[in-house]
C-alpha positions in Angstrom: -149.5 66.4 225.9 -147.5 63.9 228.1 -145.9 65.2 231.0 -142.9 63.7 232.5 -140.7 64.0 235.2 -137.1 66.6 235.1 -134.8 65.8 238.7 -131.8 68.0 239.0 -128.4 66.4 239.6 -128.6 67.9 243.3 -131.8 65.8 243.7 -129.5 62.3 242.6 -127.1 63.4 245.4 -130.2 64.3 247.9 -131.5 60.9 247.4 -128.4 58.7 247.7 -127.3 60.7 250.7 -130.8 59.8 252.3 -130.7 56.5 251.8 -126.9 56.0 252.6 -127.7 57.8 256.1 -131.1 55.5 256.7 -128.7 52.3 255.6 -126.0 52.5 258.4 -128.7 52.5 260.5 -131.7 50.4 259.3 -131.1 49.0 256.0 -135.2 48.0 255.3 -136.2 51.4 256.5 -134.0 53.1 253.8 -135.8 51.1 251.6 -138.8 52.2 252.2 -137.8 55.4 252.4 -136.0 55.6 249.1 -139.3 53.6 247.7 -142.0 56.5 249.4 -139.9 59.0 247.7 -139.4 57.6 244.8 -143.6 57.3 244.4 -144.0 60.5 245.5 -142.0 62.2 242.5 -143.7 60.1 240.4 -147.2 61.0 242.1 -146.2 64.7 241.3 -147.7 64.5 237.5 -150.9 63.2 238.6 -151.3 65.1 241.4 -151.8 69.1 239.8 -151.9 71.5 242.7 -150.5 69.7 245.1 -148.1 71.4 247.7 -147.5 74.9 248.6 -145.6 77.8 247.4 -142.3 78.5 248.4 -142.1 82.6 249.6 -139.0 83.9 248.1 -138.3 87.8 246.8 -136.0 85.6 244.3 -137.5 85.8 240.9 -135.5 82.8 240.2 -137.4 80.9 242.4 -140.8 82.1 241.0 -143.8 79.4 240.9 -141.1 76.6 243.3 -143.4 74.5 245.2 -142.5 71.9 248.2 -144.3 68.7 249.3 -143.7 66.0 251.4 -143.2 62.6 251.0 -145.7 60.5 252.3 -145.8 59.2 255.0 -142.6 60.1 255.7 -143.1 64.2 256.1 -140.1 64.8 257.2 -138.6 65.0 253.9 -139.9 67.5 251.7 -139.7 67.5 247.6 -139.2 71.2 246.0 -140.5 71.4 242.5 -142.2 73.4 239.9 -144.6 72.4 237.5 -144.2 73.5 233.7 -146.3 72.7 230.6 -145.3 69.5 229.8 -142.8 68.4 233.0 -142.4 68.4 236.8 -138.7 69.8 237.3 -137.8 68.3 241.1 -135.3 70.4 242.6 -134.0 68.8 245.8 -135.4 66.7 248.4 -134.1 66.8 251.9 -134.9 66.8 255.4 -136.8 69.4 257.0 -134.7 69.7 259.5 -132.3 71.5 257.0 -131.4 75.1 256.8 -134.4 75.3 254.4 -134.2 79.1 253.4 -130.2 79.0 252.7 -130.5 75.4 250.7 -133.5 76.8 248.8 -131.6 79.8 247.7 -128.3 78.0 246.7 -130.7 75.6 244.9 -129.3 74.6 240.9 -132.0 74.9 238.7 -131.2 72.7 235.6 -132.8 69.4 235.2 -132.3 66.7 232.8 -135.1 64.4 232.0 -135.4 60.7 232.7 
């Protein structure tokens, strides 16, 4: 079976506000920022296993995984892997509140 690739609509917003930040200040390194995350999503399907558990006592949250973006590891990915789709969450900085952002997280995806 084909798998493909669910994003929340709180991972559109992540994005754009990543790149809009980046912009004001260096306008090719948003690019390639918004480019290394946008292949690192994508890398997600052919990539099983990668990244690590989140630990949360919130069954909602059961089987959420986070990964960075390469190279930039500052921003992290949080998915989850189902039978036929990779459902991305959010991805932000890791300099964020990660533990309060994680459990406020909206967990419907559309697919693209």
């Amino acid at each position: 079976m084909k798998c493909f690739i669910r994003r929340s609509k709180q991972v559109r917003s992540d994005i754009i506000a990543i790149y809009e930040y980046i912009y004001e200040r260096n306008p090719e390194a948003a690019e390639r920022v918004l480019d290394a995350i946008e292949k690192s999503i994508r890398s997600l399907i052919d990539t099983p296993g990668i990244g690590h558990y989140w630990n949360s006592t919130d069954p909602r949250l059961q089987g959420i995984k986070v990964t960075s973006v390469r190279p930039f590891r500052q921003y992290l990915i949080f998915f989850r892997e189902s039978e036929n789709a990779i459902e991305v969450f959010r991805v932000v900085h890791g300099a964020r509140e990660l533990s309060r952002m994680v459990d406020e997280m909206e967990l419907e995806t559309e697919r693209e």
